[in-house]
NUMARMI-266496 format. One line per field, with one value per residue (C-alpha): residue number from 1; residue in one letter; x, y, z. Coordinates in Angstrom, 3 decimals. Last residue first. Example, Ala and Ser with C-alpha at 12.3 -4.5 7.8 and 13.67 -1.06 7.14 Angstrom:
<zakols>
drenfi = [2|1]
paza = [s|a]
x = [13.670|12.300]
y = [-1.060|-4.500]
z = [7.140|7.800]
</zakols>
This chain:
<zakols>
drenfi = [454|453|452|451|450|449|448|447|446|445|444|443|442|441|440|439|438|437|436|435|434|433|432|431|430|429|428|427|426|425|424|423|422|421|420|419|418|417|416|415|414|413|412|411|410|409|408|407|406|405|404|403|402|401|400|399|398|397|396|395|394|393|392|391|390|389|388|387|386|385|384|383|382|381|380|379|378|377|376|375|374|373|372|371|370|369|368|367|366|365|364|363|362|361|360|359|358|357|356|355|354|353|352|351|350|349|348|347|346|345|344|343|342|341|340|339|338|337|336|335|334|333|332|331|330|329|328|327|326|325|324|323|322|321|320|319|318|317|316|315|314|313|312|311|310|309|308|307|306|305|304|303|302|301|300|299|298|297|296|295|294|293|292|291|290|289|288|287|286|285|284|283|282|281|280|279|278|277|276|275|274|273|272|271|270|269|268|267|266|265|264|263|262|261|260|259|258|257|256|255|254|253|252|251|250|249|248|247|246|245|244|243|242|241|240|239|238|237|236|235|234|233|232|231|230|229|228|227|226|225|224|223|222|221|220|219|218|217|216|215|214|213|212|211|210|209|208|207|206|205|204|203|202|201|200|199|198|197|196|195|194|193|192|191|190|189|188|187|186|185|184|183|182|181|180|179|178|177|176|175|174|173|172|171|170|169|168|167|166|165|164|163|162|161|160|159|158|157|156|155|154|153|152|151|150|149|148|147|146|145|144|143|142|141|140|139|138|137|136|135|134|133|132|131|130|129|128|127|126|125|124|123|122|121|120|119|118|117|116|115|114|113|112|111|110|109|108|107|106|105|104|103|102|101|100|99|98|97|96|95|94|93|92|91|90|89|88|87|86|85|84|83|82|81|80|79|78|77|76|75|74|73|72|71|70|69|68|67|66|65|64|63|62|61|60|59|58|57|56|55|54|53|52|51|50|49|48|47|46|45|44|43|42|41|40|39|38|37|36|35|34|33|32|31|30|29|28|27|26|25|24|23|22|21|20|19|18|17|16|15|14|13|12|11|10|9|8|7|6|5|4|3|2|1]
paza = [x|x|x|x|x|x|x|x|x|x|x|x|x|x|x|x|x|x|x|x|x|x|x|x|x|x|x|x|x|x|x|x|x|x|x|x|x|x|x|x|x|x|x|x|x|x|x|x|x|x|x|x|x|x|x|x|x|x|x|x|x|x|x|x|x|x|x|x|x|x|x|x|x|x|x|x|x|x|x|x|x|x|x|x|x|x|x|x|x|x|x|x|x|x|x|x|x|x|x|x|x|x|x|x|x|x|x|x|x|x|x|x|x|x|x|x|x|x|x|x|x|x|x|x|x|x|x|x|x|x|x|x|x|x|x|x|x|x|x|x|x|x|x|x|x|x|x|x|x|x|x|x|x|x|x|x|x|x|x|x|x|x|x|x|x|x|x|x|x|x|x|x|x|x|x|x|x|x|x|x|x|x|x|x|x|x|x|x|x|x|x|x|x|x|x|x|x|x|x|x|x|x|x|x|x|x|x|x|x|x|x|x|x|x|x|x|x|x|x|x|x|x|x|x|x|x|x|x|x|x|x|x|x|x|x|x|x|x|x|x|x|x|x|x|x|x|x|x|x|x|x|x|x|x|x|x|x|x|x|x|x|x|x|x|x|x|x|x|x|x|x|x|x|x|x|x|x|x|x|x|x|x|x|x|x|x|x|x|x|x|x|x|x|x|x|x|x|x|x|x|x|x|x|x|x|x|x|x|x|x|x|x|x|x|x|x|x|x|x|x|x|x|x|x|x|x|x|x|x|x|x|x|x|x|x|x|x|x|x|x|x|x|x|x|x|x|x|x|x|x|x|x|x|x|x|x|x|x|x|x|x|x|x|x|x|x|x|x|x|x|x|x|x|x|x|x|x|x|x|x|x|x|x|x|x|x|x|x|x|x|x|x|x|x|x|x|x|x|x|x|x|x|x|x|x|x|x|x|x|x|x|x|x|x|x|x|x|x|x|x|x|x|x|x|x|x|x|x|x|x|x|x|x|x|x|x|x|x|x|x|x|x|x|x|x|x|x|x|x|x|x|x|x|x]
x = [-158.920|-158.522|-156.984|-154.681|-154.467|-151.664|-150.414|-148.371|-147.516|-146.611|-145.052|-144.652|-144.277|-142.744|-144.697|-142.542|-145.368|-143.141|-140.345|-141.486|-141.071|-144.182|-145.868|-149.558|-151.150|-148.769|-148.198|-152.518|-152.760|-149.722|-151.753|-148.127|-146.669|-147.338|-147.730|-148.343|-149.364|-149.277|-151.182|-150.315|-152.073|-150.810|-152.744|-151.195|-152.372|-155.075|-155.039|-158.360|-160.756|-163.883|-162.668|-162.081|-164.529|-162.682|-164.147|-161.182|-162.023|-160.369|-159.061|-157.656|-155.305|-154.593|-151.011|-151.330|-154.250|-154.492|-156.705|-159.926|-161.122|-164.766|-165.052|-163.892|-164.944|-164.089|-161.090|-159.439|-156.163|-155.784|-155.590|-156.157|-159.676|-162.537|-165.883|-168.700|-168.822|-166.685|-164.110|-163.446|-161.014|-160.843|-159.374|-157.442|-156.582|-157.589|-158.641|-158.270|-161.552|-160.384|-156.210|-154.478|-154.889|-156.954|-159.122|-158.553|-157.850|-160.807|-163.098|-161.915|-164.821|-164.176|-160.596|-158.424|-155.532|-155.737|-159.940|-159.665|-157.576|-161.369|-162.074|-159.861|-161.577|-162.695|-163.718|-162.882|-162.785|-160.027|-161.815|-161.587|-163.934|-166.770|-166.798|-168.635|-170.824|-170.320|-170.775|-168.198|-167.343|-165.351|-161.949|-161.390|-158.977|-157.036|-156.170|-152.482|-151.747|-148.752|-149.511|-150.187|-152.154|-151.300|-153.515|-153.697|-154.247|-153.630|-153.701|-153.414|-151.794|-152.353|-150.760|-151.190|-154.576|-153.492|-150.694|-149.914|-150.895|-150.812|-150.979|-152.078|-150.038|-147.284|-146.424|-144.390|-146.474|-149.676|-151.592|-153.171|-154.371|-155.383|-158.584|-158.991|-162.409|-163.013|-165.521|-166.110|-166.689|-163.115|-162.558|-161.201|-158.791|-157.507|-159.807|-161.003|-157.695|-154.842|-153.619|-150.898|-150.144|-147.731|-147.849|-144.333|-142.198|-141.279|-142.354|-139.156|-136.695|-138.544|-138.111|-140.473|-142.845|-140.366|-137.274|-136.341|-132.398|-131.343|-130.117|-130.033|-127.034|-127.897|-124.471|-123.083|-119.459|-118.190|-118.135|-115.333|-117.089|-120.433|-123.163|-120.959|-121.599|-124.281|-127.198|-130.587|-133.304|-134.934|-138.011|-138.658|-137.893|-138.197|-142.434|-142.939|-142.762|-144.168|-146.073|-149.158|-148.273|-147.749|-151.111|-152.512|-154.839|-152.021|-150.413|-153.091|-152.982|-149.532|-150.456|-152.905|-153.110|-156.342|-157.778|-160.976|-161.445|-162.480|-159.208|-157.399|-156.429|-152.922|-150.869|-147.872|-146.568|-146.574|-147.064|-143.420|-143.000|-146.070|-144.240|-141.902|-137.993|-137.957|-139.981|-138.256|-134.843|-131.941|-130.164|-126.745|-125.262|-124.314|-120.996|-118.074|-119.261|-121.395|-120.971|-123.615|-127.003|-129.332|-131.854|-131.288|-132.502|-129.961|-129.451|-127.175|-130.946|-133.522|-136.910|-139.167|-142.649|-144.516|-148.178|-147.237|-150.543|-151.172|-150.103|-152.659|-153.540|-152.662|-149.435|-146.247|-142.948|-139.591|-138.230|-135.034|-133.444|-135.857|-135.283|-132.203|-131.023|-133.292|-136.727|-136.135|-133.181|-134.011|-136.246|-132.725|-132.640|-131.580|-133.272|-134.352|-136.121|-138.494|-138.603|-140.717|-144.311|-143.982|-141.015|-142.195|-139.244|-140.589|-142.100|-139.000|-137.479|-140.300|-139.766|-142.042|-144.259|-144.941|-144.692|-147.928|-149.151|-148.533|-150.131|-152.221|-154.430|-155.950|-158.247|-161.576|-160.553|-160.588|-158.904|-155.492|-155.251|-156.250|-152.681|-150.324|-151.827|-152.159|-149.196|-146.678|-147.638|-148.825|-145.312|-142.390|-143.926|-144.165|-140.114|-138.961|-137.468|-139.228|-139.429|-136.324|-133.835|-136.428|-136.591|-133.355|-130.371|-128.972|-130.133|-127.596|-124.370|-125.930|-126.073|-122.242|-120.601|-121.945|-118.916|-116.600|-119.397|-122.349|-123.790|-122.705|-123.846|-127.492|-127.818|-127.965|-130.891|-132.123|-130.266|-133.179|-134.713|-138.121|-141.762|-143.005|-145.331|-145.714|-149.336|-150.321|-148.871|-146.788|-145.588|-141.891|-142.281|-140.793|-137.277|-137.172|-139.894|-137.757|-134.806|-135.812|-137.421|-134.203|-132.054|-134.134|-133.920|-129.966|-130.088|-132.430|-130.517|-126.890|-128.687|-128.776|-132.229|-133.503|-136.233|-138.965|-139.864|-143.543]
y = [118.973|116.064|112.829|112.069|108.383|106.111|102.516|99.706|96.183|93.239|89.536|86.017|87.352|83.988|84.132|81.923|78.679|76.036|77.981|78.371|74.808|72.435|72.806|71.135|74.006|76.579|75.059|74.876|78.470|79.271|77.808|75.676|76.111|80.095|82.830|86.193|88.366|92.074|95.026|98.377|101.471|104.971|107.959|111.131|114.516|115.510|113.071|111.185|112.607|112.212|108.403|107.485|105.048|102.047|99.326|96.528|94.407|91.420|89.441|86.595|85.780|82.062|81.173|78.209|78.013|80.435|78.893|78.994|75.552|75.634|73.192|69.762|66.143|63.009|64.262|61.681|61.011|64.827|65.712|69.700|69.165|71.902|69.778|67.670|65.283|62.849|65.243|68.597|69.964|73.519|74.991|78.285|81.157|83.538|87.055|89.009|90.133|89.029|89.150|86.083|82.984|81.260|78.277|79.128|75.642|72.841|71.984|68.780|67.346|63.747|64.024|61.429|63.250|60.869|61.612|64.993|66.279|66.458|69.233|71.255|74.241|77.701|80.918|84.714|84.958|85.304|85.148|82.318|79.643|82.269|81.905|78.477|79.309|82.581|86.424|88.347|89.545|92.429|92.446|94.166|96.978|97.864|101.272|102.982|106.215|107.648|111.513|111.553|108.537|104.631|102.204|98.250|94.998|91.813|88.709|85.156|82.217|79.144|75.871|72.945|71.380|72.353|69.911|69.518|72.850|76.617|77.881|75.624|73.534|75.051|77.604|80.866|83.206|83.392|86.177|88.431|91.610|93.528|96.507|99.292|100.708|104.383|105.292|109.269|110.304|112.145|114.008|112.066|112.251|109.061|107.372|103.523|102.191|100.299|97.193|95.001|91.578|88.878|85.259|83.425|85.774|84.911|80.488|79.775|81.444|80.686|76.639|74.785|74.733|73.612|73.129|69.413|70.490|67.032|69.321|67.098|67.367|68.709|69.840|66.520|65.982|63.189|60.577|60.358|62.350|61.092|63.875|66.109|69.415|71.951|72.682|71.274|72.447|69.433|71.329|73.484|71.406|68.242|68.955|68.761|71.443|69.613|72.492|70.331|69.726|73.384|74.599|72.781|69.179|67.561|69.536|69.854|66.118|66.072|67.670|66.661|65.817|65.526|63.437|62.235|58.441|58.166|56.472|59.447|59.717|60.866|62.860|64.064|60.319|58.331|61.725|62.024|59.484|60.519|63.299|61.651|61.424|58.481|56.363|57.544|55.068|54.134|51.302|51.830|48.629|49.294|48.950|48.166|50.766|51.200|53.800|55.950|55.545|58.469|59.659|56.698|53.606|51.182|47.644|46.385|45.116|46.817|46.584|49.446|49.414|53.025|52.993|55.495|56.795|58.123|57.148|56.750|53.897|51.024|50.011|52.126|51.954|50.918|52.417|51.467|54.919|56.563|54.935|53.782|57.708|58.314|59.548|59.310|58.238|58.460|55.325|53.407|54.242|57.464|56.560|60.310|59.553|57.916|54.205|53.416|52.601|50.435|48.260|46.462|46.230|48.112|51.012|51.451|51.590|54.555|56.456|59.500|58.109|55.083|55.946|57.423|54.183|52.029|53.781|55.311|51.757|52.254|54.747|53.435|50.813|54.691|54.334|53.100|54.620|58.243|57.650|56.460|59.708|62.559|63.114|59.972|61.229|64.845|65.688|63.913|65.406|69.195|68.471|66.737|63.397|61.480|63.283|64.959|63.698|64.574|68.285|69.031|69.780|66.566|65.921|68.821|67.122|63.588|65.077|66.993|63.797|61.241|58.668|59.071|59.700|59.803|56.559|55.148|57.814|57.468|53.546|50.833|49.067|45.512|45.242|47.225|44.310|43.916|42.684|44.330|46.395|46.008|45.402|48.954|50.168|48.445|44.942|43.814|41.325|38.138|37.031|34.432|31.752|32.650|31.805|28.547|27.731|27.848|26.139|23.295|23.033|22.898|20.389|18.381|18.724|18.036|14.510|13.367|13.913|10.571|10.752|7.829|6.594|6.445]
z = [76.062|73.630|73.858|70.916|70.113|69.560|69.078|70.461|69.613|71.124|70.114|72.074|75.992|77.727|81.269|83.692|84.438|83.929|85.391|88.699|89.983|90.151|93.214|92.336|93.531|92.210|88.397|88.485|89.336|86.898|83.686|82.389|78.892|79.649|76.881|76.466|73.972|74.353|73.176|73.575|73.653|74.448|74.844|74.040|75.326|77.894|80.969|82.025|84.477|82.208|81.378|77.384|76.652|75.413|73.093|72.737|69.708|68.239|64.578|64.004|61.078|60.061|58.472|60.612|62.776|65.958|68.956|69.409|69.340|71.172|74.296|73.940|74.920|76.924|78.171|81.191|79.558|78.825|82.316|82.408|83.400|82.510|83.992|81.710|84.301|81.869|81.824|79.645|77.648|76.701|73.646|73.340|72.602|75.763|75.182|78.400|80.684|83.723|84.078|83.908|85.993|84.040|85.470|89.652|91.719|91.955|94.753|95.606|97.245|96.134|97.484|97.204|95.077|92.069|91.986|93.230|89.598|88.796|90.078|87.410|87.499|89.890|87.632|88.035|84.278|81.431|78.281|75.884|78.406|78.226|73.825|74.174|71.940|69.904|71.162|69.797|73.089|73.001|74.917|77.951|77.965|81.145|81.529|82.843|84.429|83.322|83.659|79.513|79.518|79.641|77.402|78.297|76.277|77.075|74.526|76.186|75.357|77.572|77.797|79.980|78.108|74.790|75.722|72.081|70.312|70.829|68.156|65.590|63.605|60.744|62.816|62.152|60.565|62.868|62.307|65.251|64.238|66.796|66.554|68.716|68.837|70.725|72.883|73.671|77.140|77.382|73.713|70.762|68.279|65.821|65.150|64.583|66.552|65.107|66.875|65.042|66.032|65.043|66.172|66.527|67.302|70.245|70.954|69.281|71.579|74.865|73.565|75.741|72.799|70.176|70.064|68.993|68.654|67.005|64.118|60.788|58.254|55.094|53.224|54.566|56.121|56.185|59.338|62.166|64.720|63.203|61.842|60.350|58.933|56.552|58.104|59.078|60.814|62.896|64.562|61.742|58.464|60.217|60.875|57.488|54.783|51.354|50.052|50.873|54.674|54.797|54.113|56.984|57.465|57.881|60.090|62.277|62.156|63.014|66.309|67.633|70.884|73.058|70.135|71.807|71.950|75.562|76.488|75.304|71.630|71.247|67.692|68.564|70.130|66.749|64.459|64.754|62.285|60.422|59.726|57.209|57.722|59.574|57.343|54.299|55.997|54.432|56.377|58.590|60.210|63.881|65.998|63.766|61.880|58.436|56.056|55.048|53.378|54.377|56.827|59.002|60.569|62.982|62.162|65.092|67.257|68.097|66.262|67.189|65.610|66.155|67.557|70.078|71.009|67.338|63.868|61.489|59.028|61.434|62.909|62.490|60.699|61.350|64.388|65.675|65.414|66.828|70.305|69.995|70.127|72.951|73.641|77.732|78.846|82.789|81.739|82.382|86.243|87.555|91.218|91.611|88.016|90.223|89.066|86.702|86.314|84.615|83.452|80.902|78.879|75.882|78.361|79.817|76.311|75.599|78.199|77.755|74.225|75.532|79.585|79.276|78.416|81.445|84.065|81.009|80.897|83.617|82.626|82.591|85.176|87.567|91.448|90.299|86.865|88.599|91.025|88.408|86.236|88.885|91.479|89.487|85.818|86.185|88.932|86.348|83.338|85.095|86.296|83.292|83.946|81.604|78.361|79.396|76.710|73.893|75.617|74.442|76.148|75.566|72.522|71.404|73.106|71.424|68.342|68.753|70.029|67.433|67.684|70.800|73.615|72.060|71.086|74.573|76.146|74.588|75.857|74.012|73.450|73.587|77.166|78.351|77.423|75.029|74.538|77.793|76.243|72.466|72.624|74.011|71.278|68.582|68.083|66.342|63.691|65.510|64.738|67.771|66.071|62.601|64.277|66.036|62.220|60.952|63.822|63.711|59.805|60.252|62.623|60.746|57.753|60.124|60.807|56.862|55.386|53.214|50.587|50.648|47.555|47.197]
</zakols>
């Protein structure tokens, strides 16, 4: 067999080939991608935004994606419960590292976990930045959950569109980043007991919204007509990097209506009379509330004020189905089991609502391997009834009032209120996380009117 012969600068050139592909990995996601990276991988948000995408990175910055880390409530669960619970628990080690997947992603990447305090203003300070999503080329698996996305840095950058490129980044088309399952990558979590404690996406999924084609960019990434690079054209579609959302006062109003009507109209004192609320949610294209079900909780009040200005509370009516006493406020003690990170195996919990007994709650609980309420998500095993609001869904509730014997001749009004917190107050106190996690936003009310007779 005739032997074939290579000159040197084959070899070298060979060498050099298989030395890139060795260093041209496909990039890993999850769990398994930690550590794979440098910070020096990815540049950093100011850098993108200080003389090329001004306005994006001026409304990241305000955004909750930019605060992922450093966010007050974020900052307290991971290094006051999670760090802590991962030390003392194998069962839930893993979320020392993992929280930090979908919260500070790059950090995550370089293996730096846990981080630094955000006091120290280290690189995990950046949160869900620009090189973050737009280094992403897919996800692993068939469904995207506990940040299974694929980053792969480097002067490729993914887009909505094909634009110019710069002298700093090539641009690249990309349908991945404009689908939900994109965002689906840290909406959607499974805790280490396999229950979904977010959701998200799914709820979209599984909504009339997802089939009309509306996806999660159409409300959280509005888009209007303008530039998207200081030097760049202008687009009749360009993409709001807004993010608002549930920490957003201004799109949490409005988004359930209610209407209460009663049964009649006159009635003497000692008669009962039904008021009924509406509640449809118009605005949502998930439930209501979702994501940190475990944080949030929306309650409906209802209260009547007679003629002299004395005011009523209105219970609701029970309807009666399982699981129904975790929907109404109650005089009830929870959340023991935020005694494992805090060293106390007697902890005897904090107060469950924190809103007025006898108030509708929408919710869903989440309970720990002991079968206990817990508002940390990474250590749900299972869930109480879902009552919250699905999209487009309207529920309806009773208030049975019996008119007192003393109470004031003339007009009785009744108003119903819904209220909403992204942190239960009792549980914002204890742990002393400011004020405004727990401020009450009020979503929608509604009044109406009897006549009370003489």
């Amino acid at each position: 067999m005739k032997k074939i012969a290579i000159p040197a600068f084959g070899f070298i050139f060979i060498s050099i080939l298989l030395l890139g592909m060795n260093s041209q990995q496909p990039g890993k996601a999850g769990d398994a991608a930690l550590g794979t990276r440098k910070y020096d991988d990815f540049q950093t948000p100011q850098f993108c935004g200080t003389s090329c995408h001004t306005d994006i990175y001026q409304q990241w910055k305000q955004a909750m994606m930019s605060q992922a880390y450093t966010h007050h409530w974020d900052e307290i669960e991971y290094f006051k419960l999670a760090v802590p619970h991962a030390e003392k628990d194998q069962m839930v080690a893993g979320v020392k590292a993992g929280c930090n997947g979908c919260h500070a992603p790059i950090a995550f990447l370089a293996g730096d976990v846990p981080p630094p305090l955000p006091s120290a203003n280290s690189r995990a300070n950046e949160s869900v930045s620009c090189e973050v999503c737009h280094t992403i080329t897919g996800f692993a698996g068939d469904t995207p959950y506990n940040f299974n996305w694929i980053s792969e840095p480097g002067k490729t950058k993914y887009g909505p569109r094909v634009g110019k490129n710069s002298p700093e980044h090539d641009l690249v088309k990309s349908e991945f980043l404009g689908k939900a399952e994109f965002c689906g990558t840290c909406h959607n979590e499974k805790s280490p007991y396999g229950a979904w404690v977010k959701s998200t996406h799914l709820e979209w999924k599984e909504g009339p919204y997802a089939a009309q084609g509306v996806k999660c960019h159409d409300c959280h990434m509005t888009y209007a007509e303008g530039k998207t690079a200081a030097m760049g054209n202008i687009y009749p579609d360009a993409r709001q990097h807004l993010f608002h959302g549930a920490h957003d006062p201004g799109k949490v109003r409005g988004t359930i209506e209610l209407r209460i009507h009663p049964d009649i109209r006159e009635a003497e004192p000692g008669e009962k009379i039904k008021f009924t609320i509406a509640l449809f949610n118009q605005k949502t294209g998930h439930k209501f509330p979702t994501g940190s079900v475990e944080d949030r909780i929306v309650w409906m009040q209802v209260e009547a004020v007679d003629a002299k200005g004395k005011t009523y509370h209105l219970p609701v009516d029970k309807k009666g189905f399982p699981g129904e006493e975790y929907t109404i406020g109650a005089d009830a003690l929870a959340y023991q089991d935020m005694g494992i990170a805090l060293g106390d195996p007697n902890f005897p919990g904090v107060q469950r609502d924190g809103v007025p007994i006898g108030d509708r709650i929408f919710r869903m609980a989440y309970f720990d391997p002991q079968g206990r309420m817990t508002i940390q998500q990474w250590n749900t095993k299972s869930f109480g009834v879902d009552y919250r609001i699905g999209p487009r869904e309207t529920k309806l509730e009773t208030c049975t009032f019996t008119l007192p014997f003393d109470i004031a001749p003339g007009p009785l009004k009744v108003t119903a209120v819904l209220n909403y917190q992204k942190l239960i107050k009792p549980v914002a106190d204890f742990l002393g996380v400011p004020a405004e996690e727990a401020e009450i936003i009020q979503v929608n009310d509604h009044s109406t009117a009897i006549t009370v007779l003489q």
